[in-house]
N, C-alpha and C positions, 0 to 999 in steps of 0.2 A: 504493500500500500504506500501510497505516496504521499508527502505533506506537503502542504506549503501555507507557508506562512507572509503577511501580506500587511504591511505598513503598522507593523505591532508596537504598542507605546505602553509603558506602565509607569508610574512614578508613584514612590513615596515621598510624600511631601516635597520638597524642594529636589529631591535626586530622583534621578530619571534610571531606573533601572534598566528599560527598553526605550531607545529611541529614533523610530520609525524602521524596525528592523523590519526586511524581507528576505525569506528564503527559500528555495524551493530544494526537497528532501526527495532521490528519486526512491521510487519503488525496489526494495530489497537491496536497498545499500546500508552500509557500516558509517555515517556520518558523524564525524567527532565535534563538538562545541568545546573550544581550547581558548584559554584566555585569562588572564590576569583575576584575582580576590576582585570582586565589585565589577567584573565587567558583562554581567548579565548572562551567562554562560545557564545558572542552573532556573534565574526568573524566567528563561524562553524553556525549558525545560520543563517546568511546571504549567507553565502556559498551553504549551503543548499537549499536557497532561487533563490539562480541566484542574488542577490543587492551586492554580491562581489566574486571578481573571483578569483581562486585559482593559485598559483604560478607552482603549482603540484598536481597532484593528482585525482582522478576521485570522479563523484557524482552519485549515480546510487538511479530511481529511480522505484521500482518493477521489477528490473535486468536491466532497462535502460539506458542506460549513456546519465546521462543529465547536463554532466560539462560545456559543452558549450553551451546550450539551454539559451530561458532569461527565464525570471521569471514567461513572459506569457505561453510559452509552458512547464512550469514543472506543472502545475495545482495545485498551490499553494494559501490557504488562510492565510494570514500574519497580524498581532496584534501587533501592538507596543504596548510601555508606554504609550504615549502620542500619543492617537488616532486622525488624524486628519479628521474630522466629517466633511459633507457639513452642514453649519450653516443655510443654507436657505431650506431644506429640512425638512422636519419631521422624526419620527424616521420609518414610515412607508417609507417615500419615500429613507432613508438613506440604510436599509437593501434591496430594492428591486432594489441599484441601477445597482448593478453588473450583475442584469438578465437581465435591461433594455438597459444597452447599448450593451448586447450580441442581442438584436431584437427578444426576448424569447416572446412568443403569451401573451397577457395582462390576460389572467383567468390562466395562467399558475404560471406566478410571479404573480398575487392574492392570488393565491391556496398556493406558497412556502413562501410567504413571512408570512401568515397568520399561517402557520404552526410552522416557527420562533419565531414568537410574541408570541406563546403559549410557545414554548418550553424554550425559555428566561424570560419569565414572564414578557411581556412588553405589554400584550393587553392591558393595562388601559391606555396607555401613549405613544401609537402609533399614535397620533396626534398631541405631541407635537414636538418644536425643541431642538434640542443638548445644547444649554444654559438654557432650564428647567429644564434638568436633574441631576439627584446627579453624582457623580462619577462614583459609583457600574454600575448605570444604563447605562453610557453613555460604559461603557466595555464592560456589556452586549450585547448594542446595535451592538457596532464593532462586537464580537465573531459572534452576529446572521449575519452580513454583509457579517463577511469572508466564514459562510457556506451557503450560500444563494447560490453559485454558486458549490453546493457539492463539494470542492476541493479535490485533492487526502490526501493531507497534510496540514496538521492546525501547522501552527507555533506562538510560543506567546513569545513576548520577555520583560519580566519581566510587563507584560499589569498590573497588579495590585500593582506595587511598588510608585506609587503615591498616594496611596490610604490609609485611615486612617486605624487601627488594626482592629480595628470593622466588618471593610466594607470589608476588607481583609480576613478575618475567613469566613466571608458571601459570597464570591466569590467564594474562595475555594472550600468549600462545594456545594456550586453549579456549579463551572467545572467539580469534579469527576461525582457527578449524571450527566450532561449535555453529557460526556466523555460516559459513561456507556448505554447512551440512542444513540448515533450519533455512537460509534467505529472510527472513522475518526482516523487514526495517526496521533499523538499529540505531537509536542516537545517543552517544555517548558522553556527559560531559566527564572534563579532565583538564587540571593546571598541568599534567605532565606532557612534556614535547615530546618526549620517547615514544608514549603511549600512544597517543595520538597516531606518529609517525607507523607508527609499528602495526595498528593495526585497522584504520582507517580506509576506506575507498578516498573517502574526500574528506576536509576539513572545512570548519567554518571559524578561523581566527574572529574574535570581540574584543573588544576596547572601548569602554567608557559608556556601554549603553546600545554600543553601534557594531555592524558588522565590518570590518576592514578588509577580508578578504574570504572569498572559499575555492576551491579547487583541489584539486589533487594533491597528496605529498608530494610530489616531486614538482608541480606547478607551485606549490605556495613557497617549497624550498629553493628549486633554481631561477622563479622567477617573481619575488615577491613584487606585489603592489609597492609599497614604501618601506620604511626604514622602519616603523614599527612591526611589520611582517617580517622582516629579516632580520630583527634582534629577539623577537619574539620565539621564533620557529629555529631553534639552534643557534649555536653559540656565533657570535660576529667581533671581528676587529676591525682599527679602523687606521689603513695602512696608507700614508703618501696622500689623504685625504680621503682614500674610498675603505665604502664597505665591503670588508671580507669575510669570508667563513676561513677559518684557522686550518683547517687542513688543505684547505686553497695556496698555503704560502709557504712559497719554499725557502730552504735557510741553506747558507753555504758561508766556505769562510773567504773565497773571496766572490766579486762582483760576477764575473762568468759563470761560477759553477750555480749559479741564480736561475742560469737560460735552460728549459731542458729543450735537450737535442730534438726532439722532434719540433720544434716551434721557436727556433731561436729568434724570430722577426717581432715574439709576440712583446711589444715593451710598455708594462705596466709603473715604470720606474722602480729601480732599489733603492731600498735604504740603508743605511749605513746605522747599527743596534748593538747597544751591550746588554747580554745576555745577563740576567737579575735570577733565575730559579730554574731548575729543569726536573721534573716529577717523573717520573715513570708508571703510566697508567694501563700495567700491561701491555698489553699490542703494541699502542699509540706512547708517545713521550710529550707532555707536555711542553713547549718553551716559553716563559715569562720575559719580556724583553723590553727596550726603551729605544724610542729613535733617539738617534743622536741629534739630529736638525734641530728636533721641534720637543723633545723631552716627554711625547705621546709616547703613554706603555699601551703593549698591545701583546695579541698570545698566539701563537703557532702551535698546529699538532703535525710532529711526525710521525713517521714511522718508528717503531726501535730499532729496527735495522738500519737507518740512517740515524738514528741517535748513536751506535756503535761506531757508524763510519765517520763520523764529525766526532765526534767524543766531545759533544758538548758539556760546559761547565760556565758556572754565574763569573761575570767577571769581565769575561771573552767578549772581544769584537765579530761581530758576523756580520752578513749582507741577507736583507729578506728581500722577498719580490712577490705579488701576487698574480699567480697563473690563470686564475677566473676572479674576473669580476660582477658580480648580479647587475642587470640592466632594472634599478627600479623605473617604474611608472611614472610615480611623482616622489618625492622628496621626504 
């Protein structure tokens, strides 16, 4: 099912939580809502939802306007942060509960609820309750809950921000497969650019009320609108005057070995930098560094394998250069 949403405005009091946001959500996509504390990320999510109503603006859902509908007639399943589980339930009786209070036939929600368990990886532990669980599992549990009653729409609003790194890469990877096997339209909010990145069709960067950009990851990454989409959307430095993404810039200890061979015409300017910190982040090497000109610090990621062959250390004189530059839109 498809949404779209259509000159949406909400304000409390003097701040303007939505303002005159439009978007359109296609049918059975993964669409991420990413964006700064306070920039309306989870007020159009709710909006969405029917749990808060709009001051303006219509909600349509598979051409329906369902601005004024509640939450029960938009056929929505809904995923907070903090799931709240029936504790006295099992996880079998948790996921089957939304079929049971519709009066769904009993080999019916057997048959769905079992199909669930499978698809969430929970048959081993469908007998127990919501305080046996780990974290990961008790999210699981919800996600299988809220599709238990096929909704038209799966809404999730940051469901894995409580969760440790670990268990968080672990989810991930199991909402895209999860996503891939259901098609259900999916909208996600999340302050994480990882998450986002990781397992989005498309994104819908917000700022301040307003939408700034949507498109693909790799649209919003290699080709942001402005400069808040590209400091937003991955890390950026800001070399010779321009914005760069840090693994765009290469380091050498002198000014030629800046050029790689295949594109030696391309001239973005070097800089002439002493190197301030060098971190080793696994794979990647961190370089913390200072132009010499202009006294701008700025950060470079290499490889470790060229962090071996440079045997960089704080101190040292090097040469940067940036190989890609992002063409913003406006400024």
């Amino acid at each position: 099912m498809s949404i779209s949403v259509i000159g949406a405005n909400k304000h409390y009091g003097d701040f303007a939580a939505l303002d005159d946001v439009s978007i359109d959500i296609p049918a059975g996509s993964l669409t991420s809502l990413l964006g700064p504390s306070g920039s309306g990320k989870s007020t159009l999510l709710r909006a969405i939802a029917g749990l808060d109503s709009l001051d303006s603006g219509v909600i349509e859902i598979n051409g329906r306007d369902v601005s004024q509908a509640s939450p029960q007639q938009r056929d929505i399943g809904f995923v907070f942060q903090h799931y709240a589980a029936f504790k006295q339930m099992t996880v079998r009786e948790n996921i089957g509960f939304g079929l049971k209070i519709r009066k769904r036939p009993k080999a019916e929600v057997r048959k769905k609820v079992d199909e669930l368990l499978e698809v969430v990886g929970l048959e081993f532990v469908q007998k127990r309750y919501p305080s046996q669980l780990s974290g990961g599992q008790r999210q699981r549990m919800a996600l299988a809950r809220a599709l238990a009653v096929d909704p038209q729409v799966l809404l999730l609003d940051e469901p894995f921000g409580a969760l440790d790194a670990k268990v968080r890469d672990d989810l991930r990877r199991w909402l895209r497969q999860l996503h891939e096997e259901v098609h259900v339209t999916t909208v996600l909010v999340t302050h994480d650019q990882q998450e986002a990145l990781d397992v989005s069709d498309r994104i819908a960067i917000l700022n301040k009320g307003r939408i700034e950009q949507v498109g693909t990851p790799d649209d919003l990454y290699d080709r942001p609108d402005n400069v808040f989409v590209a400091s937003f959307l991955g890390s950026v430095s800001r070399l010779n005057g321009q914005l760069v993404r840090p693994h765009d810039i290469r380091i050498g200890r002198t000014p030629e070995m800046t050029y790689p061979p295949e594109d030696p015409s391309l001239d973005t300017g070097v800089v002439r930098a002493t190197v301030n910190r060098v971190v080793n982040l696994g794979f990647e090497t961190r370089v913390e560094l200072t132009a010499a000109a202009t006294g701008e610090e700025f950060i470079a990621q290499i490889t470790r394998g060229d962090q071996n062959a440079l045997e960089l250390a704080a101190g040292q004189t090097v040469y940067a250069r940036a190989t890609v530059v992002p063409k913003l839109a406006s400024g």
